[in-house]
C-alpha distance (Angstrom), angle and dihedral (degrees) to the residues before:
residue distance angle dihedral
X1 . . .
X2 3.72 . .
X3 4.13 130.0 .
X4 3.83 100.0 -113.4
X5 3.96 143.6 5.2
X6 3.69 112.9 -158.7
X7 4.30 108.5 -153.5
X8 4.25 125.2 -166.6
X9 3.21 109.1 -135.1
X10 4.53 115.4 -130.4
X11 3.23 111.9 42.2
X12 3.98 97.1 25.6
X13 3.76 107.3 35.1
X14 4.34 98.6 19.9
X15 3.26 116.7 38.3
X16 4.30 119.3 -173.8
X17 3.79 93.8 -51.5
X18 3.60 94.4 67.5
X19 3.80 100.9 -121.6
X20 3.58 144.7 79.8
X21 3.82 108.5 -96.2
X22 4.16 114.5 -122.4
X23 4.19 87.7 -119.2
X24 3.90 87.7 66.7
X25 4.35 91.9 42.5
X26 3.85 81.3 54.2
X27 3.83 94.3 49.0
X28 3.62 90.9 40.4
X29 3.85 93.6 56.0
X30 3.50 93.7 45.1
X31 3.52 94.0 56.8
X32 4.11 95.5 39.7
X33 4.27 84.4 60.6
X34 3.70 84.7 49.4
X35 3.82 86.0 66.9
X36 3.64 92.0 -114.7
X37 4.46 110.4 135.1
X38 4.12 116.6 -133.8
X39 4.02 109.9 -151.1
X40 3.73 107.9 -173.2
X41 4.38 108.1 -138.4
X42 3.35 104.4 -165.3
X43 3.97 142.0 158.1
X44 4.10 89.4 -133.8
X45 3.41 126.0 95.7
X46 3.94 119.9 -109.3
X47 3.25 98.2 -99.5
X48 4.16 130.5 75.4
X49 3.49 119.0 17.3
X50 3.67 97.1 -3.8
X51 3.80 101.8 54.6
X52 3.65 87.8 46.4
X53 3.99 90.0 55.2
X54 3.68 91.7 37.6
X55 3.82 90.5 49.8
X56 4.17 95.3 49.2
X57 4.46 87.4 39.8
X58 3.84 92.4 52.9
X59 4.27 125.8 -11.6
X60 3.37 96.5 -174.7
X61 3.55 102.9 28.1
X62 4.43 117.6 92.1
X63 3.54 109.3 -112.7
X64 4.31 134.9 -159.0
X65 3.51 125.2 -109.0
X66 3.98 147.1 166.4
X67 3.74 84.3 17.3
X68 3.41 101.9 -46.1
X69 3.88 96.0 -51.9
X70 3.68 94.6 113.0
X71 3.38 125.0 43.4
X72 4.09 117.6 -175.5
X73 3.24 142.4 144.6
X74 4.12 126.1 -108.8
X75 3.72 94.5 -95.8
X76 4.23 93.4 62.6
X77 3.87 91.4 -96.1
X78 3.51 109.8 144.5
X79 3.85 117.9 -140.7
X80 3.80 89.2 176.4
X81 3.41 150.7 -15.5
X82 3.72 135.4 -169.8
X83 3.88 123.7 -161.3
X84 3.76 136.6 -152.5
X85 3.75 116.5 -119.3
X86 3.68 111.8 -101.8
X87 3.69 90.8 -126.4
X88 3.79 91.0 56.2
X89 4.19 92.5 42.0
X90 3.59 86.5 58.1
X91 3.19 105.0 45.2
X92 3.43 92.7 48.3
X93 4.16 85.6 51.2
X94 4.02 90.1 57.1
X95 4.00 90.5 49.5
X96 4.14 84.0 53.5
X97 3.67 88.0 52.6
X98 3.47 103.8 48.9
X99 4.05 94.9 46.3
X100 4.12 85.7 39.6
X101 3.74 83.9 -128.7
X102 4.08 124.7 161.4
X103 3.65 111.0 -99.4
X104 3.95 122.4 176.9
X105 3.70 112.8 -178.5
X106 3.58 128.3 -152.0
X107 3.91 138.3 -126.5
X108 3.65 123.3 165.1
X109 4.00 94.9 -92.4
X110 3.62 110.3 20.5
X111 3.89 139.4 38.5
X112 4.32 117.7 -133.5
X113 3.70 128.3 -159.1
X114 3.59 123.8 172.2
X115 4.05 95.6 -137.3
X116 3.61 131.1 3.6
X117 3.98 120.5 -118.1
X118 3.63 132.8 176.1
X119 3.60 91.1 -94.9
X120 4.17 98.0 45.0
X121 3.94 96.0 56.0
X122 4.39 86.3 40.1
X123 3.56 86.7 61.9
X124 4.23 93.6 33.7
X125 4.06 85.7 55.3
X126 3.48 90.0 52.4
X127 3.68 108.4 48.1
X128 4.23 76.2 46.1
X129 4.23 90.7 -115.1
X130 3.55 133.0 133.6
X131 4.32 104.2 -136.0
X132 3.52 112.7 -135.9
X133 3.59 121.5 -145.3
X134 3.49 125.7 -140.4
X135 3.79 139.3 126.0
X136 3.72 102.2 -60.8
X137 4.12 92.5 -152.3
X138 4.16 79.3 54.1
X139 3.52 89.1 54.2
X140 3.78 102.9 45.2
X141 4.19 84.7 46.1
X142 4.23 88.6 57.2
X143 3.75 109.8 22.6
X144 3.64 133.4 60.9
X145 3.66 98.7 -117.0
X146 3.93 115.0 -157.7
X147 3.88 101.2 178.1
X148 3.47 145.8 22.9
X149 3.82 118.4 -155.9
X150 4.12 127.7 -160.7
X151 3.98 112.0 -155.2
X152 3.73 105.6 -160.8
X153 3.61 144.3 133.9
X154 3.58 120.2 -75.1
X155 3.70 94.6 -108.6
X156 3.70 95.6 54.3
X157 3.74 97.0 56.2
X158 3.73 90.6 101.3
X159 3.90 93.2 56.0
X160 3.59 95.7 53.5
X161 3.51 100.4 45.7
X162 3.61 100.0 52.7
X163 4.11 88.2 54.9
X164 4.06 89.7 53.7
X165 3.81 88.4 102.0
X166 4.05 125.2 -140.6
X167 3.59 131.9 -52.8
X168 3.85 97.1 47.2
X169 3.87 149.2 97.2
X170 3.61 117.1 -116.7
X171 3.95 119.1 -164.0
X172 3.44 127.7 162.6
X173 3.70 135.5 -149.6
X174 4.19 156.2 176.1
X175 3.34 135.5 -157.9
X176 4.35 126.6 -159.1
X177 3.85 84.9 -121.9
X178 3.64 97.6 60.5
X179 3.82 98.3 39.4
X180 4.10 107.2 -170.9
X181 3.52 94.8 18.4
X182 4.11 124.9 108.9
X183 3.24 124.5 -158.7
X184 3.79 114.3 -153.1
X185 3.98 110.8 -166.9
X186 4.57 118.2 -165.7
X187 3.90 114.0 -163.2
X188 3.30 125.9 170.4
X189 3.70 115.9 -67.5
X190 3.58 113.2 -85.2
X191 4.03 88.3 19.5
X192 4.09 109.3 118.4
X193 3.61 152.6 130.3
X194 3.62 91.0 -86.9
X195 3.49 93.2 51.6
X196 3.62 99.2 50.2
X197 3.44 92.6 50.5
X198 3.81 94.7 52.2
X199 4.03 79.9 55.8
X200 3.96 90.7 53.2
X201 3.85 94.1 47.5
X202 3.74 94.6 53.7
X203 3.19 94.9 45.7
X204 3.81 101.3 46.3
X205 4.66 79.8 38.6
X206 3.90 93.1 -125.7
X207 4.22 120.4 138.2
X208 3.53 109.2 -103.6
X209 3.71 70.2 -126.5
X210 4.01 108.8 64.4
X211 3.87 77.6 46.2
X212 4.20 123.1 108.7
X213 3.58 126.1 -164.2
X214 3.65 120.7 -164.5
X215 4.19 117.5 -161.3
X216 3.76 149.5 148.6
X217 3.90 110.3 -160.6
X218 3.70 145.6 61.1
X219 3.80 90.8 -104.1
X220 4.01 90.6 60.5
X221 4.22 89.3 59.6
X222 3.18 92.7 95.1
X223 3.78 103.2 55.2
X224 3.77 91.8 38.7
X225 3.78 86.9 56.0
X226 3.77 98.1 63.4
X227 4.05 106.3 39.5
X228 3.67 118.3 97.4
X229 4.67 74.7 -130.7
X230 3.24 120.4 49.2
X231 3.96 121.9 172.5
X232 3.79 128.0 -173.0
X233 4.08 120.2 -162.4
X234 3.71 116.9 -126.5
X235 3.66 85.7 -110.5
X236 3.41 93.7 57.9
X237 4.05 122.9 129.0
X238 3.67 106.9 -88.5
X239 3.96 102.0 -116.5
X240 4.23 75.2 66.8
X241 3.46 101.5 39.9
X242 4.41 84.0 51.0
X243 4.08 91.9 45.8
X244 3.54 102.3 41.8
X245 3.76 130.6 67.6
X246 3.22 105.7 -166.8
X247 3.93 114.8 72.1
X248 3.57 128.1 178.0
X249 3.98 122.9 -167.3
X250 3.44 138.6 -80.5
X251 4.01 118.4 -62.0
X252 3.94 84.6 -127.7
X253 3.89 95.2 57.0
X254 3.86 94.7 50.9
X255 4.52 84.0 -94.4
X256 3.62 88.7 169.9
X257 3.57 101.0 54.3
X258 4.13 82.0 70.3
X259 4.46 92.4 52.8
X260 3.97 78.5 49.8
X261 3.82 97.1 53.9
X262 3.83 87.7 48.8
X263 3.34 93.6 55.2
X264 3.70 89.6 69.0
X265 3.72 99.4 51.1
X266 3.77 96.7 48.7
X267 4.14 127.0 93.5
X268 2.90 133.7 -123.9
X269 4.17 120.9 -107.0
């Protein structure tokens, strides 16, 4: 078997109801005894739903969130954190303002908005988070603010990534729960899921090659790009589905739980 599987979390963990279904809790477990470690990589924060998963998948292991920005363990340690420049967070803020776009930003413990929409507390009630609003140029002048996040239609991811402005990482993502909806995540340039992961391996002393990442979006290239084990769900965006060999099944028919069972039959490099 090999030392560590790394697993996104919508679109290969929860599927549209929101939560992780018992049959991949089971699988998880089984493969946990086994010896193998579970590090949740995730574009959520660490807190809500994915701390909770991260803390039942691995409670002493350092998991990913916000996009690899902030790397932590279950308990609220932080292992690291990386934050945007406060000239880039606000001019990403007046870009939000002129299109009248939803835009959540980030710190390591709590998520901001500057109004609440219909679409803002959808995707707040699913990550399991209560938004706080505030003035978002207040918050990027007194918090340490590791992500910015665009919620927008699908068809107007395009638009707001190309106004992000230089010096950052732009991924984008969906998740079964939210159908329609994008969410476009800016870190710091440089700052990634690839790079987090990196992080995690060192620190846990596992080959990014004995490691397997399991993913369904564009945002979860680039950690699928630099494990010796990369596994794409059959729901998986189509540039994925066309690079990647090995496929899983769908999040909605437990796909994962098939990645997981690999994971025991494979050697090490």
């Amino acid at each position: 078997m090999i030392p560590l599987v790394v697993l996104d979390l919508d679109g290969t963990l929860i599927g549209a109801q929101g939560v992780v279904q018992s049959c991949v809790w089971d699988a998880a477990e089984r493969v946990r005894e086994a010896g193998i470690k579970l590090v949740v990589c995730t574009g959520r924060p660490a807190f809500g739903v994915a701390q909770r998963v991260a803390q039942r998948l691995g409670p002493t292991s350092p998991h990913v969130f916000q996009s690899g920005a902030h790397i932590a363990y279950p308990d609220g340690e932080t292992l690291k954190a990386s934050a945007l420049r406060e000239a880039t967070a606000r001019h990403i803020i007046e870009q939000a303002r002129k299109l009248g776009s939803v835009l959540e930003l980030y710190t390591p413990s709590n998520l901001f908005v500057e109004r609440k929409t219909d679409m803002s507390e959808a995707h707040a009630k699913m990550i399991g988070v209560n938004a706080i609003v505030r003035d978002l140029e207040d918050v990027v002048a007194n918090e340490p603010v590791v992500r910015a996040q665009w919620i927008v239609p699908i068809d107007e991811i395009a638009a707001v990534t190309g106004i992000s402005g230089d010096g950052v990482q732009v991924s984008s993502a969906t998740s079964p729960a939210l159908k329609d909806t994008a969410f476009v995540s800016v870190t710091r340039e440089g700052v990634s899921k690839a790079s987090a992961i990196r992080h995690v391996a060192e620190v846990l002393r596992v080959p990014l090659a004995d490691v397997m990442a399991v993913g369904d979006s564009l945002g979860d290239l680039s950690m699928l790009e630099i494990v010796g084990h990369p596994v794409v769900m059959a729901n998986s965006a189509p540039e994925l589905l066309a690079r990647f060999a090995d496929v899983a099944g769908d999040v909605e028919s437990c796909g994962v739980v098939e990645a997981l069972d690999e994971a025991l039959t494979l050697d090490p490099a």
